[in-house]
C-alpha positions as CSV (number, residue, x, y, z in Angstrom):
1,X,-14.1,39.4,-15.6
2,X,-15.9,36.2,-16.9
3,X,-16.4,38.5,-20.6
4,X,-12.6,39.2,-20.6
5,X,-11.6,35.8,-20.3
6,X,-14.0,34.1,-21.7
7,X,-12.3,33.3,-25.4
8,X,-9.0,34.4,-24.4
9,X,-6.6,33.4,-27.5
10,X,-3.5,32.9,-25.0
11,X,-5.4,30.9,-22.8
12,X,-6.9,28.7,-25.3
13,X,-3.1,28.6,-26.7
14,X,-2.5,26.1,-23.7
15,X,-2.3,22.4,-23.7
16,X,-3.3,22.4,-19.7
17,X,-6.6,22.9,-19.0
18,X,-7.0,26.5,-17.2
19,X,-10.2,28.1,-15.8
20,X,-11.4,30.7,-13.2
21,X,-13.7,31.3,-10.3
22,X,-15.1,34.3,-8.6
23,X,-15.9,34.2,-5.1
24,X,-19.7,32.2,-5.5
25,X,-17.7,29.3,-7.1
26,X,-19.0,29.9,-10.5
27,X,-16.2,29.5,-13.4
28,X,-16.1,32.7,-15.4
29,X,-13.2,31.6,-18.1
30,X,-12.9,27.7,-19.5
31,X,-10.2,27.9,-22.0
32,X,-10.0,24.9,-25.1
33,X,-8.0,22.5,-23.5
34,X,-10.5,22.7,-20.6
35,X,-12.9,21.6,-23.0
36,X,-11.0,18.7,-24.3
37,X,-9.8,17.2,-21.3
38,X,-13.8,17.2,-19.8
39,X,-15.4,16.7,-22.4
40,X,-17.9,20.2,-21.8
41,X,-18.4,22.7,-23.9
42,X,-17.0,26.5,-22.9
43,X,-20.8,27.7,-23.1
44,X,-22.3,25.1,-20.9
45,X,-19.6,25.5,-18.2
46,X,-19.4,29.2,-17.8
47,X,-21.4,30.4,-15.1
48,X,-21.6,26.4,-13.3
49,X,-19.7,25.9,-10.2
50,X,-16.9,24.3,-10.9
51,X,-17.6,21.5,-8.8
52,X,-20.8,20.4,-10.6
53,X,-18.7,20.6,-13.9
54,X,-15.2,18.6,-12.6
55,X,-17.2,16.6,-10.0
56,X,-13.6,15.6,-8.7
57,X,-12.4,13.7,-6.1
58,X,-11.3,16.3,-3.9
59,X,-14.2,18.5,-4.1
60,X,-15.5,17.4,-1.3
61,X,-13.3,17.5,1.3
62,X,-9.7,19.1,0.1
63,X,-10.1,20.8,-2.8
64,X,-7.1,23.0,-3.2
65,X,-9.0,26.0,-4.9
66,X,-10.4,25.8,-1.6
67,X,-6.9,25.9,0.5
68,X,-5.4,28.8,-1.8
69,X,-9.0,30.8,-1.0
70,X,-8.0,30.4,2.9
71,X,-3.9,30.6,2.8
72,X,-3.6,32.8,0.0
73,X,-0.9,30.6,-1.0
74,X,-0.8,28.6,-4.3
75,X,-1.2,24.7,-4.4
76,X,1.3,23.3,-7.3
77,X,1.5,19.4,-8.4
78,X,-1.8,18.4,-6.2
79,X,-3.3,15.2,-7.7
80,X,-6.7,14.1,-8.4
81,X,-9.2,12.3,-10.2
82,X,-12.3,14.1,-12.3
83,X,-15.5,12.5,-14.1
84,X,-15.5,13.4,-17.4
85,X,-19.0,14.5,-19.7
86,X,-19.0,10.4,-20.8
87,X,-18.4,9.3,-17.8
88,X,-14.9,8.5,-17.8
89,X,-12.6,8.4,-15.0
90,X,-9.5,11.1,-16.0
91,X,-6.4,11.2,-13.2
92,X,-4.9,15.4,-13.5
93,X,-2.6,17.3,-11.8
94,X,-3.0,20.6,-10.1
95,X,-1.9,24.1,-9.9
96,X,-4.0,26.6,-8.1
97,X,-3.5,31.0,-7.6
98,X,-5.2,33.8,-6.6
99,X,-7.1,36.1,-9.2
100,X,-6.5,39.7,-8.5
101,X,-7.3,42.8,-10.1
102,X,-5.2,46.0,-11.0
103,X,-5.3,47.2,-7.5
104,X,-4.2,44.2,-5.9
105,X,-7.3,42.6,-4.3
106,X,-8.4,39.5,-4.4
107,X,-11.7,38.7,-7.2
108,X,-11.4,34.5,-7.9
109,X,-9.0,32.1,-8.1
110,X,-7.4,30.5,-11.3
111,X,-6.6,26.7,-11.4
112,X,-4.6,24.5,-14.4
113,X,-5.2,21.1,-14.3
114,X,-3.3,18.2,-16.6
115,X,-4.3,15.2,-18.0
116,X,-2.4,12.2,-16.7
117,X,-4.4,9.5,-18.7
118,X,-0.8,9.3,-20.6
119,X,1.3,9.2,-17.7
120,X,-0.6,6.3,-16.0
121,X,-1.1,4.4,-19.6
122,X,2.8,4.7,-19.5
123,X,2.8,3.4,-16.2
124,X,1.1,0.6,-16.5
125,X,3.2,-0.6,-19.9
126,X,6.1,0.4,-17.5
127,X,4.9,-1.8,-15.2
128,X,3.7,-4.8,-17.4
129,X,7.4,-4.6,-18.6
130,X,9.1,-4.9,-15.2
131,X,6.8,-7.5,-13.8
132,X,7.6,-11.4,-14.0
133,X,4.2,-13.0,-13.1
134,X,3.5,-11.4,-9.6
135,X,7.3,-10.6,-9.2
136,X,7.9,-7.0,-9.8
137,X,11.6,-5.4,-10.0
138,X,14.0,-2.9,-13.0
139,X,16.9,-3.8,-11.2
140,X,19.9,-5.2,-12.8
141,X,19.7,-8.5,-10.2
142,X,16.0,-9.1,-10.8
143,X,16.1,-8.2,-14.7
144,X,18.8,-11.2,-14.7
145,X,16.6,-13.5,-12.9
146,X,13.9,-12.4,-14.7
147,X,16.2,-13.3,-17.6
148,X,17.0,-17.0,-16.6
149,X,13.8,-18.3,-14.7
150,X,11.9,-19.2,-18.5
151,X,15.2,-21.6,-19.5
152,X,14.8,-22.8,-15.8
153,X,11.2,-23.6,-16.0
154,X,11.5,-25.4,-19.5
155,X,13.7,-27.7,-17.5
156,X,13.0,-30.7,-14.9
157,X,15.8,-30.4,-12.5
158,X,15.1,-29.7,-9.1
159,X,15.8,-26.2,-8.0
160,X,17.0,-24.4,-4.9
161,X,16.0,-20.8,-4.1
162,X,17.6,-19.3,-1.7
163,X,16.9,-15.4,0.3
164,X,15.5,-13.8,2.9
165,X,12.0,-13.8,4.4
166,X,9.9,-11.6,2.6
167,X,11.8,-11.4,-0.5
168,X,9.5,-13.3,-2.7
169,X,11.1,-16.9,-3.1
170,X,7.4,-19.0,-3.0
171,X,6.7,-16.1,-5.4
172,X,10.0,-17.3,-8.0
173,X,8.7,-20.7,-7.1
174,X,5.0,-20.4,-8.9
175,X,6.2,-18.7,-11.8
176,X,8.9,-21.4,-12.9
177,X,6.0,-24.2,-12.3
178,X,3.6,-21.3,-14.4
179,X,6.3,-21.1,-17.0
180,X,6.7,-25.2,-17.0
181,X,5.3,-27.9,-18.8
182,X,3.9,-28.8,-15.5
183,X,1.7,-25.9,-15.6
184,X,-1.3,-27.5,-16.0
185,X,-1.0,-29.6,-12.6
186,X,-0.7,-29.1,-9.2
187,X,1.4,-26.6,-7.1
188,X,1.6,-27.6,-3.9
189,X,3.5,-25.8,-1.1
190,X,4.6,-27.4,2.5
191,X,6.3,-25.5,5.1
192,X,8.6,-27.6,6.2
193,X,9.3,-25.4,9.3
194,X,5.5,-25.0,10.7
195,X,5.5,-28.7,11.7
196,X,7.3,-31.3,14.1
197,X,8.8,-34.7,12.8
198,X,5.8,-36.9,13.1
199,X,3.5,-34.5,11.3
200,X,5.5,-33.1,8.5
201,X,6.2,-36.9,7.6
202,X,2.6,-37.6,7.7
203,X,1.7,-34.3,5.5
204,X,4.5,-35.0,3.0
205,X,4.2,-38.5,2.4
206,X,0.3,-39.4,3.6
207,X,-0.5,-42.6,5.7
208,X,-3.0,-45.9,5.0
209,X,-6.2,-46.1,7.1
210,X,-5.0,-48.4,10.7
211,X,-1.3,-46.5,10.5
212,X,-2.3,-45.0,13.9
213,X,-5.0,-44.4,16.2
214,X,-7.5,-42.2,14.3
215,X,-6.6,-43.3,10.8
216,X,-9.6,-44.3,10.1
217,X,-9.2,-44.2,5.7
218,X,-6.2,-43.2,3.4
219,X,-5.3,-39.7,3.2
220,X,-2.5,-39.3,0.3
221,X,0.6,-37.1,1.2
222,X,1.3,-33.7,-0.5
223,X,4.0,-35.6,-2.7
224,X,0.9,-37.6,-4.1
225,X,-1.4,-34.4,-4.8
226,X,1.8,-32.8,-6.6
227,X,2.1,-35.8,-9.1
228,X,3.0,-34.4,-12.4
229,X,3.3,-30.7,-10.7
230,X,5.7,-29.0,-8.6
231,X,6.2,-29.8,-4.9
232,X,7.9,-26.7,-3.0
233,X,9.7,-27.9,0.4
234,X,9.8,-24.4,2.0
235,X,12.4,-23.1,5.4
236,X,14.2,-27.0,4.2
237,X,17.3,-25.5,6.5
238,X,15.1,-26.5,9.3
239,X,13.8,-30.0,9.0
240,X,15.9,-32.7,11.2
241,X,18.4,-34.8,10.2
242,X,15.9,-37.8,10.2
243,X,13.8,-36.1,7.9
244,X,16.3,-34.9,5.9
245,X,17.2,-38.6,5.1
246,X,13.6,-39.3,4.3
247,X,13.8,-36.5,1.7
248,X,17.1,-37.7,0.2
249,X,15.4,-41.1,-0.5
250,X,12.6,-39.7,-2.4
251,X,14.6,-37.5,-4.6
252,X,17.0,-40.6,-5.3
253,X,14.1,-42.9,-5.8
254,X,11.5,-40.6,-7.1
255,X,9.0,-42.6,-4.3
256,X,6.9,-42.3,-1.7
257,X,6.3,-44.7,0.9
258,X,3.1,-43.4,3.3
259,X,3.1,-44.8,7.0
260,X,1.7,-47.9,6.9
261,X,2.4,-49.3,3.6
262,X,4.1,-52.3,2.5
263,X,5.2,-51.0,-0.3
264,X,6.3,-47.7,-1.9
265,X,4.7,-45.8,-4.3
266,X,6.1,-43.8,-8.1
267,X,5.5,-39.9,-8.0
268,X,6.7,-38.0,-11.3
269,X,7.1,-34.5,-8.8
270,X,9.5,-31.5,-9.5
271,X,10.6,-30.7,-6.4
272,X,11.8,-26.5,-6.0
273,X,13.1,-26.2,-2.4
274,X,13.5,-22.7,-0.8
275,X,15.1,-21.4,2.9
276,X,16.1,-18.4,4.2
277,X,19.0,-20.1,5.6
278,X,22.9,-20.3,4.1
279,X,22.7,-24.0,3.3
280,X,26.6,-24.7,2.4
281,X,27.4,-23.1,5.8
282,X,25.2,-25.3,7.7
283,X,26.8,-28.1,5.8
284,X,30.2,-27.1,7.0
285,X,28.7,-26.9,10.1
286,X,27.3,-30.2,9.9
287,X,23.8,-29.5,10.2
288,X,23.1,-30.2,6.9
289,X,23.7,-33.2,5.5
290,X,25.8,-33.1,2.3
291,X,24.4,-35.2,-0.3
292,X,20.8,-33.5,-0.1
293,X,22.3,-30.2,-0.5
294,X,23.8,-31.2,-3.9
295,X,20.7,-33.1,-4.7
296,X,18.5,-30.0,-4.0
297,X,21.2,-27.8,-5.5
298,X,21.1,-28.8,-9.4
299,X,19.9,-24.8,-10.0
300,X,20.3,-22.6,-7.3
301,X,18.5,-19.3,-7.7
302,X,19.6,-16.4,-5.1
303,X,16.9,-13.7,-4.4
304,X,18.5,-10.0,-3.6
305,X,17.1,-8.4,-0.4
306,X,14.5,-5.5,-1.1
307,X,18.4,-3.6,0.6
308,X,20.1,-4.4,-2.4
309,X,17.8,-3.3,-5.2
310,X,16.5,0.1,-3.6
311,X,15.7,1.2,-7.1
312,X,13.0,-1.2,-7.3
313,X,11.3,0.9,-4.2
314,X,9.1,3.4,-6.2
315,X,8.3,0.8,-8.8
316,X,7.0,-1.6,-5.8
317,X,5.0,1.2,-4.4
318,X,3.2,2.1,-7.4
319,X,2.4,-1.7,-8.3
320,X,1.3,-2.1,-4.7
321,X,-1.1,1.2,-4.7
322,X,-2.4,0.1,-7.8
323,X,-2.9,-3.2,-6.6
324,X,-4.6,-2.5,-2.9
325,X,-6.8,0.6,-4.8
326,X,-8.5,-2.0,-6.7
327,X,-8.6,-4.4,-3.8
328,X,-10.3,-1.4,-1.2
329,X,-11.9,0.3,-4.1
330,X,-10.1,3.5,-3.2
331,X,-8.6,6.1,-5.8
332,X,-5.1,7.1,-4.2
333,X,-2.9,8.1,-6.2
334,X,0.1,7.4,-4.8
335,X,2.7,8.6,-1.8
336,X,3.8,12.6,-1.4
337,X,7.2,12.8,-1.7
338,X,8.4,13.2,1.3
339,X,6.7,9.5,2.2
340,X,9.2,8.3,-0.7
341,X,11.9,9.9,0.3
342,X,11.3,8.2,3.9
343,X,10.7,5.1,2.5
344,X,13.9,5.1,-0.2
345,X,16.4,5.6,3.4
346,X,14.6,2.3,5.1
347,X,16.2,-0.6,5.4
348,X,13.7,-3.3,5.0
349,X,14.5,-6.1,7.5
350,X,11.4,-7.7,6.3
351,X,12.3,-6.8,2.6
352,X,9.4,-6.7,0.1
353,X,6.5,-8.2,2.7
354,X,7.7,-5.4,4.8
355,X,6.7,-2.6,2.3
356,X,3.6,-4.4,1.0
357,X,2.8,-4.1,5.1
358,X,3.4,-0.9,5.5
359,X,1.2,0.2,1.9
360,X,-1.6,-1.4,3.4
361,X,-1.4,0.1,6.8
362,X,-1.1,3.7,5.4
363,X,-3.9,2.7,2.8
364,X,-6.2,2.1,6.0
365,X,-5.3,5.7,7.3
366,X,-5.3,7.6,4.3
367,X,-8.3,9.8,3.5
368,X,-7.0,11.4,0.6
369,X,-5.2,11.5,-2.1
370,X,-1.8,10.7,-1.3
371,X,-0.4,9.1,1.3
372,X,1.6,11.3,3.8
373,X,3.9,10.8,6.6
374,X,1.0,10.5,9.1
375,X,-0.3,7.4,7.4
376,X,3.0,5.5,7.7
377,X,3.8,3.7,10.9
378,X,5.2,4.9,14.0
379,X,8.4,4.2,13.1
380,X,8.8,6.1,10.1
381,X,7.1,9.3,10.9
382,X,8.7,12.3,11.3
383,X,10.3,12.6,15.1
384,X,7.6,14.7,17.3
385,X,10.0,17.5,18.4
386,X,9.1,19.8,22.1
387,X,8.2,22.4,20.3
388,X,5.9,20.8,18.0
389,X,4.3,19.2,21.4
390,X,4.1,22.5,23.1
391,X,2.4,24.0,19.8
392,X,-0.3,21.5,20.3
393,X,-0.5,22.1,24.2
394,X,-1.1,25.8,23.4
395,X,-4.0,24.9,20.8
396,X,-5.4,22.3,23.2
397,X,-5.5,25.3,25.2
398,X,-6.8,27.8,23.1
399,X,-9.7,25.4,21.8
400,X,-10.4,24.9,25.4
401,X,-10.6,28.5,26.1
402,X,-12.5,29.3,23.6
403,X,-15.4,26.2,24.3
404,X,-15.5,27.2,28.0
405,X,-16.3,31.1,27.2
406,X,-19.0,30.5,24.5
407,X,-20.6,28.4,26.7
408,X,-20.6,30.9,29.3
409,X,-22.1,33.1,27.3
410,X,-24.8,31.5,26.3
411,X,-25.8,30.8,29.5
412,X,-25.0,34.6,31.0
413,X,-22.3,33.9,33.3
414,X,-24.4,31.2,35.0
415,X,-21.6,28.3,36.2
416,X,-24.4,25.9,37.0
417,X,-26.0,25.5,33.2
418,X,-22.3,26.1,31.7
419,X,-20.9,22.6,33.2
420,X,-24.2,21.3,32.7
421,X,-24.2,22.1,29.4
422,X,-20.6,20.9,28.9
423,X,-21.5,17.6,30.9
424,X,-18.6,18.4,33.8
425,X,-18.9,19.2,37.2
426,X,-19.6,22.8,38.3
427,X,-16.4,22.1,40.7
428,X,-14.3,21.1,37.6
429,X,-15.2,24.2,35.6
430,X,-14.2,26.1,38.7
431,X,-10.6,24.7,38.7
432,X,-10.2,24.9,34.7
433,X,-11.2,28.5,34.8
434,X,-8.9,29.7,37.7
435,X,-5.9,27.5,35.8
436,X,-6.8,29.1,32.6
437,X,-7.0,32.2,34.1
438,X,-10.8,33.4,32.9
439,X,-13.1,35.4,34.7
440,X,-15.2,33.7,36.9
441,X,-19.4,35.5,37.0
442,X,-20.8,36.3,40.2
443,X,-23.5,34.0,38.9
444,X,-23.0,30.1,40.6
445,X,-26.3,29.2,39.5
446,X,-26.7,27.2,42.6
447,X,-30.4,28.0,43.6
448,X,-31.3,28.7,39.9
449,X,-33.8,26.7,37.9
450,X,-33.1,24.5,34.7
């Protein structure tokens, strides 16, 4: 076979790579593009297993050579990564068959393989074009954002950003002081929701040593560390009304006054406030006052929900593979389709953080190369139906039968060394034998020597 194949003008003809294997493993054809794509030579290949020529990632544990060999069925579109003759890390794609002879029966297996090098290249300038600092988005709301946040961050006006939790806004935040001439200073970010009155007045505007109790030295106020940067006042819908006349000073004023001083104190801070809140509705409800939400509103900057830019979904995936594979120093190369498909029909309460959660949750599970629907969480795996559940009683019970008799076996009949050797009673393996209806020996073993 290996003779017959071995400089096969068709198969060199290819552009995918394409060898064989007979049953030991060992590749009896290795046609040109083979050669390209690895880097080894036809002659120094043939007669190698293939896994000491491809030294792949799935050699070891799913190799899909290996899955055809056992299901007779072919594997088409698999994904993997191989190490090439320099070294080189080279993502493919897979096709595997069965190799038969005139008569029918079975005598290797064939595989075509595809460089993908390309494809991810292409990928990543896809990428690179659709992300915005850390922000990453093709749709037409974020490509108009995208658009508008450069003229925004030239600017000194203070800027509202408004959305959702988990739709990126501290994220919009750090790219238009990035973008700024305020670059080069300080980005400091308060959450204006995580702390009461007395606190949040303290950590905004500082306090002089003897202000209270334990103030025993100065401690400057986060409006202080952001001179000449960017302050952002994040969840503002939620500060009270007394603190929200605080704030409306300092933006009128452009100073701070820390508790205890006598006097106030010049900060040169752009101030980008963001909430997940509708601030003109609280106004009209009279929850917010009026004239900081038109001092805080000079740009106002609304962030879609990860709902209403769905065809940002696969784009986000891939940028969050790529981004945890680096982190976890794993090779997965990216979700099967049917993951996709579940994760396109979601609807995101949590929007973007949501996703990013639910990547590194399946990232955790996955063994493999792609992450399937058994990686994902509970609640957006496929429904366990009763017949599925029965199939798995009937193995548990199969698997169960089939322990109990070998060890029986072994041990001639003898009930004594089987639960012994099984670590149960000899009155437990009694009961699972009568309910799985096996023949029980003459032999109790009680009496009988170890």
């Amino acid at each position: 076979m290996g003779n017959k194949h071995m400089n096969d003008p068709i198969l060199d003809s290819i552009n995918e790579g394409v060898f064989t294997v007979d049953h030991d493993w060992r590749i009896s054809a290795f046609n040109r593009a083979a050669e390209r794509i690895t880097g080894v030579r036809r002659q120094d290949a043939l007669g190698r297993q293939c896994c000491d020529v491809f030294r792949a990632s799935i050699c070891e544990g799913s190799c899909a050579l290996r899955r055809t060999f056992s299901s007779g069925k072919p594997v088409v579109g698999a994904t993997a990564n191989i190490i090439d003759a320099s070294g080189r890390r080279i993502p493919i794609r897979i096709s595997t068959a069965l190799l038969r002879d005139q008569d029918g029966a079975v005598i290797g297996g064939v595989e075509t393989f595809q460089d993908l090098s390309h494809v991810e290249q292409l990928r990543k300038e896809l990428e690179a074009r659709y992300t915005f600092e850390d922000i990453v988005g093709r749709s037409p709301a974020m490509r108009s954002l995208f658009d508008i946040v450069p003229q925004i961050a030239a600017s000194h006006s203070t800027v509202l950003i408004e959305g959702n939790s988990g739709t990126g806004k501290e994220l919009f935040a750090r790219a238009i002081h990035n973008l700024s001439p305020r670059g080069k200073k300080r980005f400091v970010a308060v959450n204006c929701a995580a702390l009461p009155d007395a606190l949040l007045e303290s950590e905004l505007f500082g306090y002089k040593a003897g202000a209270f109790t334990d103030a025993r030295k100065d401690k400057p106020g986060r409006f202080a560390l952001a001179d000449g940067g960017t302050i952002l006042l994040d969840e503002i819908g939620d500060v009270s009304s007394a603190m929200q006349v605080r704030l409306l000073r300092v933006l009128q004023e452009r100073c701070v006054e820390p508790l205890g001083a006598t006097e106030s104190t010049k900060v040169n801070v752009r101030v980008v406030a963001a909430t997940n809140k509708d601030l003109a509705q609280l106004v009209r409800q009279g929850k917010f006052r009026e004239d900081l939400f038109y001092r805080i509103r000079v740009i106002y900057l609304k962030i879609p929900s990860l709902l209403e830019r769905r065809e940002d979904i696969p784009l986000l995936i891939d940028h969050l593979v790529a981004r945890f594979n680096h982190l976890q120093e794993k090779n997965i190369a990216g979700v099967s389709q049917e993951v996709l498909d579940r994760l396109m029909d979601h609807d995101y309460p949590g929007n973007v953080r949501e996703l990013e959660n639910i990547i590194e949750q399946a990232f955790v599970l996955c063994r493999g190369e792609l992450i399937e629907p058994q990686h994902l969480p509970i609640e957006l795996r496929p429904p366990t139906t009763t017949s599925t559940l029965l199939n798995a009683a009937t193995s548990l019970r199969s698997a169960q039968e089939h322990l109990i008799q070998s060890a029986l076996e072994r041990n001639q009949g003898n009930r004594q060394r089987t639960a012994r050797q099984l670590g149960i009673n000899p009155s437990t393996l009694y009961r699972k034998l009568n309910a799985l209806g096996l023949p029980k020996s003459a032999q109790d073993g009680r009496g009988t020597k170890r």
